[in-house]
N, C-alpha and C positions, 0 to 999 in steps of 0.2 A: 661367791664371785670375788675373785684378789683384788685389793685395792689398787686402783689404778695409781702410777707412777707421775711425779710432779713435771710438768715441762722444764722446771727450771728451779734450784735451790741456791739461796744465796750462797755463795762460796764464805768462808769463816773468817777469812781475814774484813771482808763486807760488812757481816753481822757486829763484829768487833769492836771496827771505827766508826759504827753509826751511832748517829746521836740518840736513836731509839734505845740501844744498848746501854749507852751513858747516864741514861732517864732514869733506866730500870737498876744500875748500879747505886746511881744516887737515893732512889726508895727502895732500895735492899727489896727488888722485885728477882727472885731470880728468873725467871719465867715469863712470855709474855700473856700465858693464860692467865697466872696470877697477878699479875697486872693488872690486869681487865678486871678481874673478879673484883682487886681492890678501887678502881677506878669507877665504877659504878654501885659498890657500896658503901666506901667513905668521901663521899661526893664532895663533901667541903674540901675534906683534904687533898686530893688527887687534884681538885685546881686550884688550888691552893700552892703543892706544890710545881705547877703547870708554867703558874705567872711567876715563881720563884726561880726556877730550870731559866725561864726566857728574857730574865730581869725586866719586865711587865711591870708598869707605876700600880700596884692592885698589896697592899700590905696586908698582913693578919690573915685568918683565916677567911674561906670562904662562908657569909652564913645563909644557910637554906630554913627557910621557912617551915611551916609542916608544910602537909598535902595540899589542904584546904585552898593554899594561896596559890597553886600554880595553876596555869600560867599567872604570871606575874611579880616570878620572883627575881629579885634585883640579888644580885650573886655577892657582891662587894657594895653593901649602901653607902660606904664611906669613904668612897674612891672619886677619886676627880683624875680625867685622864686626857687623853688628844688621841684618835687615831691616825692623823698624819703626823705628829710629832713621833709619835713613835716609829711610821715607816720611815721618817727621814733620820731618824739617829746616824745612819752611817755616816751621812753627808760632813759631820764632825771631823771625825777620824779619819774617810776614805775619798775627800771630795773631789781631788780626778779620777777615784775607777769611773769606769762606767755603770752605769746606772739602770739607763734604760737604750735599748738598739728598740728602732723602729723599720718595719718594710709596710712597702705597700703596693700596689699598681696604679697609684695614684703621684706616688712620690717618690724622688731619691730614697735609698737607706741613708737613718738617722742613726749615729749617738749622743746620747745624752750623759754627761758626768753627774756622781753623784752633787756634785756644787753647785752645777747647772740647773737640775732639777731642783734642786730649793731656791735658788733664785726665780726660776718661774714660777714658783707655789706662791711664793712672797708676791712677784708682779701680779697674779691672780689673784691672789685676796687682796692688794690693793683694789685692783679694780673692780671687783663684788663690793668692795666697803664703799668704794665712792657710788656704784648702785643702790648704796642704801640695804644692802645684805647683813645682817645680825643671828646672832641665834635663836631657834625658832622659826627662820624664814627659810625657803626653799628653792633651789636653782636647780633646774634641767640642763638635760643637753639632749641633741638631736645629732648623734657624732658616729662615726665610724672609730675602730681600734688604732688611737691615734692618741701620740703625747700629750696634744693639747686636753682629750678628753681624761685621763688621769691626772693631770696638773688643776685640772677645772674641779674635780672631786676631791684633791687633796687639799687644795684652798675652801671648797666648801667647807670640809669639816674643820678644818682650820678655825673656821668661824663660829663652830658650834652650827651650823646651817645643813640642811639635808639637801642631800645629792638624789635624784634619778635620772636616768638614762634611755633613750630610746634610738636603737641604731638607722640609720639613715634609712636603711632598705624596706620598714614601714612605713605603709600609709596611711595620708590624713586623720583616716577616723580611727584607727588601732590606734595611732598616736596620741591624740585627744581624749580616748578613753582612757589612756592611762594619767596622761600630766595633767588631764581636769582635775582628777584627786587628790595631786599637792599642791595646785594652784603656786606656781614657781617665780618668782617675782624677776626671776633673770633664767632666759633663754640661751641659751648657747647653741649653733644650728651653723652645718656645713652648708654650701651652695651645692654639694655633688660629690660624685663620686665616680670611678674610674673602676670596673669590676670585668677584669681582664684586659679586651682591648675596646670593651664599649661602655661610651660616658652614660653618665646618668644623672641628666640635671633636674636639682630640688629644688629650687629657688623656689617654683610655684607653691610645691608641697607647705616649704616654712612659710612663707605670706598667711596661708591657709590654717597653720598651726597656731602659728600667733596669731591672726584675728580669733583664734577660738577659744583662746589663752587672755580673760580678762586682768589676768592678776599680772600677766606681767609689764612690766615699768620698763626692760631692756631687753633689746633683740640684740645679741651681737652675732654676727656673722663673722666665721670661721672661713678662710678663705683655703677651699683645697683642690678644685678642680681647676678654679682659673685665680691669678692673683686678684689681692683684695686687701684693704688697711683696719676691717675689724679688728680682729686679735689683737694685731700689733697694736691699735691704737687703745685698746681696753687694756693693756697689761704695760700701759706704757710708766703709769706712773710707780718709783720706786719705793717701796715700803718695807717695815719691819716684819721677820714671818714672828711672828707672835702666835701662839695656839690660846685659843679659849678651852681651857679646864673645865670641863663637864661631866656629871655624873655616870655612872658605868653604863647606864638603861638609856641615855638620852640617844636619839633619833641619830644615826648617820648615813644612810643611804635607804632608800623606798625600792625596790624590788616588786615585780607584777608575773603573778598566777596565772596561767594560761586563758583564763575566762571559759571554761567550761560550761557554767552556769548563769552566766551573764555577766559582766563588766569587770575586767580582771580583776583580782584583789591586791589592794598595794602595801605588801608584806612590810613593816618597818622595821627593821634590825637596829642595832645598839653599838657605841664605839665600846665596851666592855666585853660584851658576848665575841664579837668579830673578832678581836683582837686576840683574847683567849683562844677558841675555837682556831681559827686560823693561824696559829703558834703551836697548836699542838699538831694539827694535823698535816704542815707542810716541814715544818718543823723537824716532827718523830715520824710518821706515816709515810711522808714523801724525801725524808731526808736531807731536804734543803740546808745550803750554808752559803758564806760568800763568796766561796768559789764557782757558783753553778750560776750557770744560766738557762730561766725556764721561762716556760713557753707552753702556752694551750691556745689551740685553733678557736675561736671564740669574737662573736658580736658583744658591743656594749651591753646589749640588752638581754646578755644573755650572763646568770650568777656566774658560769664557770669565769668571767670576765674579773669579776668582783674577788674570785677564788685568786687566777690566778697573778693580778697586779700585786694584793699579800703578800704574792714573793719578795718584797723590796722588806717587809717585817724581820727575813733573815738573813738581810742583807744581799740577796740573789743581786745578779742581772735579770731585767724584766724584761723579754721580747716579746714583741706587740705585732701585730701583722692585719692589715687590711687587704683581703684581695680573694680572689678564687682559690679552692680548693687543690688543682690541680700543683700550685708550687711550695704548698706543704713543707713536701721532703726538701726542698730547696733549700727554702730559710732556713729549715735543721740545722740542714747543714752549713748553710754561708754563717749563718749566726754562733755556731758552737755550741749549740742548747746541750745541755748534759739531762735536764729533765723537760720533756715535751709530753702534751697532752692533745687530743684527738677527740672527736664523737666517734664512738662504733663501729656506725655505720661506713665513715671514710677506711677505715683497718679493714670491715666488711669487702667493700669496693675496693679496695688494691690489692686483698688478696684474691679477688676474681678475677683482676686484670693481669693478673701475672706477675705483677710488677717485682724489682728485686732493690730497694732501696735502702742506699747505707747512709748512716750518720754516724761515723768515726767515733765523735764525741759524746754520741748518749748512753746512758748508765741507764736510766728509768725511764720507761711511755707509759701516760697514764689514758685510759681510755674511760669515758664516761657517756652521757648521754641515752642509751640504752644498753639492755645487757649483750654482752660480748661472747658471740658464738664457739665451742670449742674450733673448727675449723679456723677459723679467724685467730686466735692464739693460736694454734700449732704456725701457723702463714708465719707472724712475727716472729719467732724462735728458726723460722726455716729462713724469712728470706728476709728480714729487719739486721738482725742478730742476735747469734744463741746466747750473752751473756746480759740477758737486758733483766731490770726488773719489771716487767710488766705490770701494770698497775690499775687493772677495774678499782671503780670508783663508782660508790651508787648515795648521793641521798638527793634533795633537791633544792631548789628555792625557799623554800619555804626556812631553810635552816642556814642555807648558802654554804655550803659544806657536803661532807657524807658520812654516813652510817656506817659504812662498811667500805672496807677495801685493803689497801696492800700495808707491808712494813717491810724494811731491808733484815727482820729475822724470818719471814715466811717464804715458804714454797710457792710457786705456785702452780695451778692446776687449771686446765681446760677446760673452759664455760663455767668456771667458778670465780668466785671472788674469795680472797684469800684469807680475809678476816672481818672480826665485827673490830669496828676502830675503838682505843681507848677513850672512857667517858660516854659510850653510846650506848647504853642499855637496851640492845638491840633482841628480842626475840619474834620467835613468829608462834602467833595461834591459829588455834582453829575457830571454825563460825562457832562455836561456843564458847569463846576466849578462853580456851587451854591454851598452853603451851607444849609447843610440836615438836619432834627434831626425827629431821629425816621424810618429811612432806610438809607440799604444800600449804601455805597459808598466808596470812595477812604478815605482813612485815610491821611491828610496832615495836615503840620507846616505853619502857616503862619506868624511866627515871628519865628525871630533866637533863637538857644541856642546854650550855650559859648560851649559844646561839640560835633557841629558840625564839622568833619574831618579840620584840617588846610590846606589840600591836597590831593591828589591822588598819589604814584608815579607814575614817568614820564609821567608826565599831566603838564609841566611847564608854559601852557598859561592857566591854569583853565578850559580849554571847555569843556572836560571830565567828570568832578564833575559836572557843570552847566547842560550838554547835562543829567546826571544820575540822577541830584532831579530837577530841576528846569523848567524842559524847559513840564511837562506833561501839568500845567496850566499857565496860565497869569494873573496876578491881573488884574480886569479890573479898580480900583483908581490908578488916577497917583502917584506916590513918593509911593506906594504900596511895604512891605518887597517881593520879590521873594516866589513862594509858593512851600517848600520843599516837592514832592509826594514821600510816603514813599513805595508806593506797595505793602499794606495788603489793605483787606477790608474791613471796618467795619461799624458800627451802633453806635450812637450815641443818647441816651437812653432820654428822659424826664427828667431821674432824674439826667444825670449830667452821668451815667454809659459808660461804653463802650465795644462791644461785637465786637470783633475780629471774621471776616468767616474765613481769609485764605489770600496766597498770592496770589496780584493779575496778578502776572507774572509768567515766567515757572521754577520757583525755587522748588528744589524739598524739601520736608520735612521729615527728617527721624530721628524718633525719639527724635525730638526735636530741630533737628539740620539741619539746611540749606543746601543742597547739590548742585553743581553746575553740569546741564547736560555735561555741554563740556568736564568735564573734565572726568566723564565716555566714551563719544564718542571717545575722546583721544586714550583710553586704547582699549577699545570693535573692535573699525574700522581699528585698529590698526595690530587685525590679518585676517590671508589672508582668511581665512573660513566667513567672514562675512562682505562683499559690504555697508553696510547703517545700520542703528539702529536709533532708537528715544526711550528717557526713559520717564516715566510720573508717577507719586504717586499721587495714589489717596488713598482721604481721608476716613477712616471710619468714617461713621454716629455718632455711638454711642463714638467716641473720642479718640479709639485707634490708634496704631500707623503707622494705613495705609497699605498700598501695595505697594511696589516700582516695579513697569512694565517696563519691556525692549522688546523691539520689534527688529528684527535683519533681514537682508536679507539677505539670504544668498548665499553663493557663489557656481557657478555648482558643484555638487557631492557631498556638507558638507552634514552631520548628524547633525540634530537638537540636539540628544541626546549627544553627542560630542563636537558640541558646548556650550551645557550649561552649560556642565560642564568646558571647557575652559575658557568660560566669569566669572564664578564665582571665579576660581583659579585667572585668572588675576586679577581681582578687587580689590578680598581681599588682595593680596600682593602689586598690586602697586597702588594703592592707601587707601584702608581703610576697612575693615568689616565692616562699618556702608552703604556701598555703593554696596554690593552685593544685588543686585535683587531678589524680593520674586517668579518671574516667568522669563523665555524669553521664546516668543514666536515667529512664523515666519512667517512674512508677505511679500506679494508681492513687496511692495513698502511703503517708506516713505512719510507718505505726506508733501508735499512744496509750499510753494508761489511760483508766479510768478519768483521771484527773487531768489527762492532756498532757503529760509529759512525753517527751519525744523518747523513745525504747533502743537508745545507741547501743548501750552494751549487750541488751538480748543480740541484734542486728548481726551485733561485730561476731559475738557468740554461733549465730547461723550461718554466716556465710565461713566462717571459719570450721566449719563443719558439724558442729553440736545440731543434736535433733531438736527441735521447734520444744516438741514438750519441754527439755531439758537445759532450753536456754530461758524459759519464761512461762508464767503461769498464764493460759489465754484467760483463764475468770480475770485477772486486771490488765487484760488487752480491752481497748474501745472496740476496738474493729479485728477481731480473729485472723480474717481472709487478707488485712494487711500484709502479713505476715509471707503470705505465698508464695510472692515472686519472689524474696529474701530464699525462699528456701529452695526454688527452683536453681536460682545462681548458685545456689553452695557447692552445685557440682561442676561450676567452672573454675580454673584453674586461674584466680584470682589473685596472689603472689608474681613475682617476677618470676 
């Protein structure tokens, strides 16, 4: 069969003047395979010189531990650094450009200079200090994609103090399950929000948040739907921005796991790893400088948020956007974004719709969130435009970054992703941990990178983190790095590409965004009309954004139709509209292993068409005939 033909190859004078190019000049790489090669086996060196390329406060070499110690290896032990001091560097040299352009449907377009923006970092960590906020202490927000909520992150870590995030659009108890875990001594929380033309007031929600919230000493209220003198009056007093200098591993932002398994995990990342990690990969990968302005579709509470504010590291304009999906191409375009980023599933849905949208000014779309159907690239190339770099983009939260994805030297190709990224020692094995190429398998690291979590919380002997990447394979060489299983599935191409199926665990996908079953069960089992449920998304063929399935049993005398409508009210209120169910249905029984665990991935497996024998061994089914009606539905046409 002829290899198929690239949708699109960077033109030469592109490859030329990118600063990927410049990288690989600078380390006498001629090639960006050998790159790679060296970038994942002289692993001190390669970020070493990474933080040298990006003038990064990180001196000397990098030093790697043996094996033994990872996770847990500090990259640079003898670094003392700031992750906002270093996004604000331009603010020296550039402090009228603009900095950051804000939209919303809640608000006028904002900009913000870079001058502006460190004065508000400065009036924010005043007023955290006068909170009683230090390093070691931890501040939340309950914020929508909104200046104040990067101003409130950048003064956190200003302080050495940790930041997390939860965007407005969850509820109470999602919310609570996550900020119970860094117990936040200052709140930060809108009253509402404005999502197209219908308001949507929290006030009740945060009353609810913070009574649940013993650790915190201040509520401040962020005034955004209707006026209000919170903010203003917490940032009122004027201070020095000073950075507190801290070690490379120390805590700078808490990040949350889908909760699959019960109560999200609250991933801790490091201002050394981020700062690295996010320099290389927007840096050389994405090709950022300061003449761009980039932009990804993205909730607080969502990494790609955390990915893409990083833009200010290379000096970018940072566009920020609160609002429905529908005026996307809008902002593209009023804003001038040169690099914009998307989930999938939205590229999915517009090239369904027909639509023909231009942005004059964009060079690069990066799409992330799930894998990106070939139909869906050819759509961009036809009706976006034909000289984009198109940019899948796959790894997750867990690293707040990706594994794999574009460079302005690669081709690229339809329903693949165009490279494994430099420093990502990316291969796929099989269920006997070989290594594959050319099928399916498990996507894993088998060398570290500096933006591997520093932690878990309260996981203080590591087993936790170890039991969640570590323990699927075993290196079979001794003094072998630990081999990080990431739980997607993928293919590993000939030419160096990589094609993501899906995840290979019971993580749900909706819309781009990873949803954790527990924490719907939470809510759904929760009332008395309904005994047992099991939820499962399955994916559409052609790339869309799937079907989210709930199954419910129900309890003597409910009404199914009564019930659905109860599970979808509770959902969307307490914890999220992205997590209301496209059907529920009512079955006998849920199926379970021997030991009670709920059988999601067999489930997804059967109704997605796999034969019963083939998705699951009935000897560790409880209940065999469970199984039935899962198998009777598999011949309904269950996709969009």
């Amino acid at each position: 069969m002829p290899e198929p033909l690239p949708l699109w190859t960077p033109p030469s004078a592109r490859q030329a003047h990118s600063r990927m190019r410049r990288f690989l000049d600078e380390t006498d790489r001629l090639t960006y395979d050998s790159a790679w090669a060296w970038s994942v086996e002289d692993i001190g060196g390669f970020w070493s010189a990474v933080a040298a390329h990006f003038d990064l406060p990180l001196r000397g070499p990098a030093v790697l531990p043996d094996a033994a110690a990872v996770p847990g290896v500090s990259w640079f032990p003898d670094a003392l650094l700031n992750y906002a001091e270093v996004m604000l560097r331009p603010a020296a040299e550039r402090p009228g450009d603009v900095a950051v352009v804000a939209f919303s449907d809640t608000r006028p377009p904002e900009e913000v200079s870079w001058g502006e923006l460190e004065g508000r970092v400065a009036a924010a960590r005043a007023g955290l200090r006068g909170a009683g906020v230090g390093r070691g202490d931890a501040v939340a927000g309950y914020l929508p994609n909104v200046p104040e909520a990067l101003v409130a992150m950048l003064a956190t870590a200003s302080l050495g103090a940790t930041w997390t995030c939860c965007a407005p659009e969850m509820g109470v108890d999602g919310t609570l399950d996550r900020l119970s875990q860094v117990a936040p001594k200052v709140l930060l929380a809108v009253d509402g929000y404005r999502y197209g033309s219908r308001e949507v007031d929290r006030r009740e929600e945060v009353a609810a948040i913070a009574a649940g919230l013993p650790s915190v000493e201040r509520l401040v209220e962020v005034p955004y739907l209707r006026p209000g003198d919170g903010w203003g009056e917490f940032t009122a007093s004027a201070g020095p921005l000073d950075f507190d200098q801290v070690p490379f591993d120390h805590p700078l932002y808490v990040l949350f796991s889908s909760g699959t398994t019960g109560k999200p995990k609250g991933i801790v990342h490091g201002h050394g790893g981020i700062l690295l990690e996010h320099a290389k990969a927007l840096g050389l990968h994405f090709d950022l400088g300061p003449a761009d302005r980039f932009f990804w579709y993205s909730t607080t509470g969502w990494m790609m948020w955390n990915f893409a504010v990083s833009g200010l590291l290379l000096g970018s304009t940072v566009v920020l956007y609160d609002g429905e999906p529908g005026r996307i191409w809008e902002v593209m375009e009023t804003a001038g974004v040169t690099c914009g980023g998307v989930g999938a599933a939205f590229l999915v849905s517009c090239a369904k719709s027909g639509v023909s949208p231009r942005v004059p000014s964009l060079a690069t779309l990066g799409s992330t969130g799930s894998p990106l159907p070939a139909a869906a690239a050819e759509w961009v190339y036809r009706s976006v435009g034909g000289d984009l770099m198109l940019a899948s983009f796959s790894g997750g939260t867990d690293v707040c970054t990706g594994f794999v994805g574009t460079s302005p030297l690669h081709p690229v190709w339809a329903g693949e992703i165009s490279c494994r990224c430099l420093g990502a020692k990316v291969e796929v094995f099989d269920d006997a941990g070989r290594p594959v190429v050319g099928e399916e398998g498990e996507l894993v690291l088998t060398a570290p990178m500096p933006s591997m979590p520093v932690g878990i919380l309260g996981d203080a002997d590591g087993s936790r983190y170890r039991s969640t990447y570590f323990e699927r394979f075993v290196p079979e060489e001794p003094g072998a790095y630990p081999v990080w299983a990431h739980g997607d599935r993928a293919t590993l191409t000939e030419r160096g590409t990589v094609v993501i199926s899906g995840r290979s665990d019971g993580t749900l996908n909706r819309g781009g965004v990873r949803i954790g079953t527990a924490e719907i069960y939470e809510v759904v089992e929760g009332l008395p009309e309904v005994q047992d449920s099991l939820a499962v998304h399955v994916e559409d063929p052609a790339g869309g954004p799937g079907r989210l399935l709930l199954f419910v049993v129900l309890a003597p005398g409910s009404d199914l139709a009564a019930v659905r409508e109860n599970v979808r009210s509770q959902v969307r209120s307490r914890l999220s509209p992205r997590y209301v169910p496209d059907e529920v249905q009512a079955v006998p029984a849920v199926p379970r292993t021997l030991s009670g665990k709920k059988l999601e991935v067999p489930v997804k497996r059967i109704l997605s068409g796999m034969p019963v024998e083939e998705a699951v061994s009935l000897a560790a089914v409880a209940e065999p005939a469970s199984l039935e009606p899962f198998a009777r539905l598999a011949g309904r046409n269950l996709s969009p």
